[in-house]
N, C-alpha and C positions, 0 to 999 in steps of 0.2 A: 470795789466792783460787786465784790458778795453780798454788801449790805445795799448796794441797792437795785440788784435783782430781787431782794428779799423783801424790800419798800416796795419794791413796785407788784410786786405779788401780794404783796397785803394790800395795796389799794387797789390792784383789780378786785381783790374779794369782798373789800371791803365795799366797792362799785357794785359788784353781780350779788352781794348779798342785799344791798338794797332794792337793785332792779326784780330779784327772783323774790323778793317779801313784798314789795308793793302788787306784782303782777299777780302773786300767789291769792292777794288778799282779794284783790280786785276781778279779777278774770272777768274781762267783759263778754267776752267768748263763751265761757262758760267752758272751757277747757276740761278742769278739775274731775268732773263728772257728770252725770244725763241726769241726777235727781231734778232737778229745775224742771227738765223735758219731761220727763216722768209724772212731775205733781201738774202739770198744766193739760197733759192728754189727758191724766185718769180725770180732770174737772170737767174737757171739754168732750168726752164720752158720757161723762155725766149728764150731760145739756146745759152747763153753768160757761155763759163770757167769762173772759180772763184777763185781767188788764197784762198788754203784749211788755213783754223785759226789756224791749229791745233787740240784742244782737242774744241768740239761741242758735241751737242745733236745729234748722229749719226743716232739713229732711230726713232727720232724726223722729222730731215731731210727727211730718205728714209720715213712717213708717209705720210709728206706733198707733198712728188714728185707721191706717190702711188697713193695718192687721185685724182691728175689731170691726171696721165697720162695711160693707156690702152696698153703694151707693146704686141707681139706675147709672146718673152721671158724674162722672167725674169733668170739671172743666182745671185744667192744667196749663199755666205759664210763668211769669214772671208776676212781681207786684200790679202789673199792667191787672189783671183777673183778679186780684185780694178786693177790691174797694165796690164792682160792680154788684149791684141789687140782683143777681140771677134770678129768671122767673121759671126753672124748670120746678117741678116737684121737690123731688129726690135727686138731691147732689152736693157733692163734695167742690168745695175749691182745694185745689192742690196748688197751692202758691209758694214760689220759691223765687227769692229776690234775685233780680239781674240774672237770672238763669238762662244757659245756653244751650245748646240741641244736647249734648250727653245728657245733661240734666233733666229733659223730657223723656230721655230714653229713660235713664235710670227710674223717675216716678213711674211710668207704665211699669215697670222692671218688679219694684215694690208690690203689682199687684199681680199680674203675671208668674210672680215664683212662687204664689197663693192658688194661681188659676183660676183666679178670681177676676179678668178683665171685667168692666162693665158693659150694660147694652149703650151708651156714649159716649164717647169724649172728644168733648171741646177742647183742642188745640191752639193756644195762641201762639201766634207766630210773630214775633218782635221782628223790626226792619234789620238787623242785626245777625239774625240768626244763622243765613245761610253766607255768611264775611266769612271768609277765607281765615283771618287768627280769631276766628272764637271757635275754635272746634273741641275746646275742655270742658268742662263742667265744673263750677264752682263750687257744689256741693259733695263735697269729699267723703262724707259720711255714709251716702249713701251711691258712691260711685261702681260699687262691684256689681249692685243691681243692673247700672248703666249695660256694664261687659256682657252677664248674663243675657240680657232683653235683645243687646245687638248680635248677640252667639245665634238668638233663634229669629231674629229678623233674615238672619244669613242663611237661614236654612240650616242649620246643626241641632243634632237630636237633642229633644230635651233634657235628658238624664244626663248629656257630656255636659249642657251647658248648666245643668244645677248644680255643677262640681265645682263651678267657677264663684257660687258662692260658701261652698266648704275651705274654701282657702284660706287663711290665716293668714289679716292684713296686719300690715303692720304700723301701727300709730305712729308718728313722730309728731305727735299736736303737742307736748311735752317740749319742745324745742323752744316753741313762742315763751314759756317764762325768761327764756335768755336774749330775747330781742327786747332791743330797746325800741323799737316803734311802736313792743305790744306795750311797751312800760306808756308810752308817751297817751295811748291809748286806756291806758289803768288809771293813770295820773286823769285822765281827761272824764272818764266815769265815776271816779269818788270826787272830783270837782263838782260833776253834774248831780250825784245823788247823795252827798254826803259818805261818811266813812261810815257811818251807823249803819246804814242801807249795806253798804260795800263787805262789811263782817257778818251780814244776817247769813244764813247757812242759805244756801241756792235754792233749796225748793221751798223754803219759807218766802223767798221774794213774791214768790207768786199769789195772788189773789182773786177771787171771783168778783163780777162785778153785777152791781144791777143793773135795771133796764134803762132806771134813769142817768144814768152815768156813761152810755155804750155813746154817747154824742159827744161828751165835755170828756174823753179821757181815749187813748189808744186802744184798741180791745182785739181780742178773737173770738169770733163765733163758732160756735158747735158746727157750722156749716164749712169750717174753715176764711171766711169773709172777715176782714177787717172796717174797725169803724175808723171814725176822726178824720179823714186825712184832709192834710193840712193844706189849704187853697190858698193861693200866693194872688196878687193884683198882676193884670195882664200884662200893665206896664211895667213891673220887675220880670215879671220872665221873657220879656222883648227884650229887655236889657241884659241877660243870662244869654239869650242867644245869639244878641250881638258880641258878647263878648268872648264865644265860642266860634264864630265867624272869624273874630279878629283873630284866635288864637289859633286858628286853621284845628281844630277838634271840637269834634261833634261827640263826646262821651264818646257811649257805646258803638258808634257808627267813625269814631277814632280821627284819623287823619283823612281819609280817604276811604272808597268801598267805589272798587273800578269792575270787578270781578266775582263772582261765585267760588266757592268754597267748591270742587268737587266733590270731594269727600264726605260734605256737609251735605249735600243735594244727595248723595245717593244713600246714605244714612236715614235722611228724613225722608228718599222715597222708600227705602224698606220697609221703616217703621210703617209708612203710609199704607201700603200693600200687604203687610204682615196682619195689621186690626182688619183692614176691610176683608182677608180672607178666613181670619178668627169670626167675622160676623160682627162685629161692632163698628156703631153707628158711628164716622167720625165727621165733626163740624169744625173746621176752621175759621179763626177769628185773626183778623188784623186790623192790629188799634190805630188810626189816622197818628200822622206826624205834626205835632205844635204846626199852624200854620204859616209864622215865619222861617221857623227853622226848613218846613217842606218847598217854601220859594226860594230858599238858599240852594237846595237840593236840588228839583226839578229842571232838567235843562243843564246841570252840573258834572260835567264829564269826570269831574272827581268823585261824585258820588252815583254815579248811571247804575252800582249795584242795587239799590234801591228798589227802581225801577224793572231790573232784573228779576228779584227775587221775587217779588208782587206778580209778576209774566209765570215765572216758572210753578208759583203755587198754584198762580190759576189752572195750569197744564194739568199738574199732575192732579187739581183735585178736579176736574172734567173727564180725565182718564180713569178715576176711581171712583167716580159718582160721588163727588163730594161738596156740601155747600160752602161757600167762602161767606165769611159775615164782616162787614167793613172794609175796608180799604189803606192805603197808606196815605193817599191823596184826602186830606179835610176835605175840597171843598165840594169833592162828589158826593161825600155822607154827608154835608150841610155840618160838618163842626168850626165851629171860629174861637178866635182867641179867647174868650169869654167863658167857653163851656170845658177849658182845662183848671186843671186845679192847680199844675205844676209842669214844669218843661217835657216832663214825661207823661203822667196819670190827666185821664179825663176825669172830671167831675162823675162821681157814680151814675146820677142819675143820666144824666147822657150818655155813658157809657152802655148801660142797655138801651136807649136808643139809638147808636151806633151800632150796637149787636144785631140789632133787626132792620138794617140796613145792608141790601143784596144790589150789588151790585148789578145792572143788564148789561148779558155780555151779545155783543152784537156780530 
């Protein structure tokens, strides 16, 4: 029996030695350390594109760019804002993938505990945002800002709420070398880039790109705006959405959205009342929904949150002077299957013209 507890303790080791050396090697995450994040800010304060690694510390990144730089605007949401041609002056994209309301709290948050708000920010509001289970934030990196930002939308002194980021968090990102899903994940990125690529040290992956290249390769701009993205045929993402139909899941809009998030709604009316009494301009954006996927929707007692939420932001932004740009509904901003890129993202260039699309509210 002794001998083979002692067998199976060497094959677990011998298991978690290999999972903790591939993951170690690999770290798609970027787990290990911020050098990678580090060498790609100081390029893109430089003024130098950078072809994008993939998966980074996303709001690790937009901190370190926050820190140095003083924008007029900031426009802030999910990947839905990374791809659009913005035609203001001066401004920053603050893009944080599939990001949820703490995680617009937390980027204001970032700039706020600098006192640095700007005179605008663009808000986009994904149909999503005000559901009932997304009320986390995915960006863990920079989620103390989150607490901080919602301490003084509450009305609490500033000095009690800047304590909230003297607090010593506590990492467990060190965990994921023992999962095997991040292995499956490690195994799946020295597949995709080779092992050579996999052992270059992290901040060496990075590179500047030229202008001719910001079209034929993924990139970030100094503005925070991403290039490339990749545009699917209409009739594959008809086919994606029928087969999220089928499977009763809509991604990010899940199983169901019958309901508002209370705690969501009054989160995002703080925020909203807290800028407009700081004095900053704020403009809301809502990016229309694929137009199949919105006829699945509309009329849909299982998803009537939708409709909900699109009602409640017109409220509160008429109660705070505030302009709405786009819609959820295509076919009121004139968008058709043709002008998406993908089930999610509009083609850029439509995308600011869906930005300057105002709704009359009658």
């Amino acid at each position: 029996m002794k001998k083979l507890i002692i067998k199976c303790v060497l094959i677990a080791a011998f298991v978690y030695g290999i999972v903790i050396s591939v993951n170690r090697i690999a770290d798609p995450a970027n787990i290990s350390g911020d050098d990678m994040v580090i060498e790609m800010a100081e390029r893109l304060l430089a003024g130098e594109a950078v072809a994008s690694p993939g998966d980074y510390n996303e709001g690790l990144l937009q901190k370190l760019i926050l820190d140095e730089k003083d924008p007029e605007t900031v426009i802030l949401g999910s990947s839905s804002v990374m791809y659009i041609p913005w035609d203001y002056e001066d401004y920053q994209v603050v893009g944080l993938s599939g990001a949820y309301i703490w995680d617009y709290i937390a980027a204001i948050g970032l700039m706020d505990a600098d006192d640095s708000l700007p005179e605008r920010i663009v808000i986009c509001v994904d149909p999503w945002i005000l559901k009932t289970d997304h009320g986390i934030g995915r960006h863990d990196s920079i989620s103390e800002y989150g607490q901080f930002e919602a301490a003084l939308n509450a009305g609490e002194d500033r000095a009690q709420a800047l304590k909230i980021l003297d607090e010593k968090k506590t990492d467990n990102s060190w965990k994921e070398y023992l999962s095997f899903s991040y292995f499956q994940s490690s195994v799946d990125y020295i597949k995709k880039w080779g092992l050579s690529y996999a052992l270059t040290p992290a901040e060496d992956r990075i590179r500047s790109m030229g202008e001719d290249e910001l079209d034929t390769y993924p990139c970030i701009l100094p503005d925070g705006r991403h290039t490339d993205l990749h545009v699917y045929d209409p009739d594959s993402i008809d086919e994606e959405v029928k087969g999220c139909i089928e499977r009763r899941n809509l991604g990010y809009l899940g199983e169901d959205f019958t309901e508002l998030s209370d705690q969501n709604v009054i989160l995002f009316e703080s925020l909203i009342r807290y800028l407009r009494g700081r004095g900053v301009q704020v403009d809301i954006y809502l990016p229309s929904i694929y137009p199949l996927m919105y006829e699945y929707i509309d009329g849909n007692d299982d998803f009537k949150g939708v409709g909900l939420e699109e009602k409640r932001i017109r409220e509160m932004a008429m109660e705070y002077g505030i302009t709405v740009h786009g819609t959820y509904n295509p076919s009121l901003s004139g968008m058709e299957r043709e002008d998406y890129a993908d089930i999610l993202h509009i083609k850029p260039e439509k995308g600011i013209e869906e930005y300057h699309f105002i709704l009359e509210q009658s």
